[in-house]
C-alpha positions as CSV (number, residue, x, y, z in Angstrom):
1,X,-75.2,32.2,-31.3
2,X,-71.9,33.2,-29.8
3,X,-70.6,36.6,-28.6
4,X,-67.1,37.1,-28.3
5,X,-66.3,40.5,-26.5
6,X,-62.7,42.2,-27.2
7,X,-61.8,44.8,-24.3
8,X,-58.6,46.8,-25.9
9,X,-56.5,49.4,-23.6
10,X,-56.9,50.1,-19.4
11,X,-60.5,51.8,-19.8
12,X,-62.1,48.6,-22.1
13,X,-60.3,46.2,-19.9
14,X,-61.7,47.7,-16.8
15,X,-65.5,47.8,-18.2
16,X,-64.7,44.8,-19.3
17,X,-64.1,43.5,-16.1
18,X,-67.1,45.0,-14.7
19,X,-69.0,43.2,-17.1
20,X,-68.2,40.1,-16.8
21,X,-68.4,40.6,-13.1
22,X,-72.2,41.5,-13.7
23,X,-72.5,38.1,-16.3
24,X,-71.5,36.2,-13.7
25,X,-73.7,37.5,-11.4
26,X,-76.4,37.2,-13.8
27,X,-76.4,33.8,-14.6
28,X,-75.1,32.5,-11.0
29,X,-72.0,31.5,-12.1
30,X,-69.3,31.8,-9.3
31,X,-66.1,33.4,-9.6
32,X,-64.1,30.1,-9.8
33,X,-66.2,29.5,-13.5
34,X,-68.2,26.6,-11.4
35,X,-72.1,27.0,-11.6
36,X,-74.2,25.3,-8.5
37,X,-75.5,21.9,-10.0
38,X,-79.3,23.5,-9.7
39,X,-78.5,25.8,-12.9
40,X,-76.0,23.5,-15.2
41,X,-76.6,23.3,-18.6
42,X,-80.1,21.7,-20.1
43,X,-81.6,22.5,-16.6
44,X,-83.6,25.3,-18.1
45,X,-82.1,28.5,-18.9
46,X,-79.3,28.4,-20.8
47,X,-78.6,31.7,-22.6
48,X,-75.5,32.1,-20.5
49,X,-73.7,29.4,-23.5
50,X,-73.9,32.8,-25.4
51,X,-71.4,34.2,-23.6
52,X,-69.3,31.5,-21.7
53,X,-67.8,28.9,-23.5
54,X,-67.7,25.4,-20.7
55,X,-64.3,23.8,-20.3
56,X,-63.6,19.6,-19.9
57,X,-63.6,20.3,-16.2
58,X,-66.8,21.7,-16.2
59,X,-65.4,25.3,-15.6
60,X,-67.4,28.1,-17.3
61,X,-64.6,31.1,-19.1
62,X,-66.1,33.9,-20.7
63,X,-65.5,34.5,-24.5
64,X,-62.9,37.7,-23.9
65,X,-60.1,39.7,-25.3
66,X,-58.6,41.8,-23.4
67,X,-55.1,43.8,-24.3
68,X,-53.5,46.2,-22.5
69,X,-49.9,47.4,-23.2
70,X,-49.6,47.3,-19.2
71,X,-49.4,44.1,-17.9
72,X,-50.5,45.8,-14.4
73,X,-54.2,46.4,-15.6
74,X,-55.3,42.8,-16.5
């Protein structure tokens, strides 16, 4: 299963942010999308795949919308 989270004006991007933050933190990934070789994928846990989507580079982006009609807040 995927989750794909849509964070819509300055108050849902700014949660938003905050939770992604906390995902991050969560499932050790590092703010540059890499994760530390000791927790990649099929190396136990991997419920993180439900919301982070892994690039060709290896990178790890979460599945997010955000909008905001000023470009400021994202």
């Amino acid at each position: 299963r995927e989750v794909i989270s849509i964070h819509i004006g300055q108050a849902g991007v700014q949660i938003g942010n905050a939770c992604w933050e906390l995902y991050c933190l969560e499932h050790g990934i590092q703010p540059d999308g890499q994760m530390p070789s000791d927790k990649s994928v099929g190396g136990g846990d991997d419920s993180f795949t439900t919301f982070f989507s892994e690039t060709g580079s290896g990178r790890h982006v979460p599945r997010a919308v955000m909008i905001d009609l000023e470009p400021t807040v994202i």
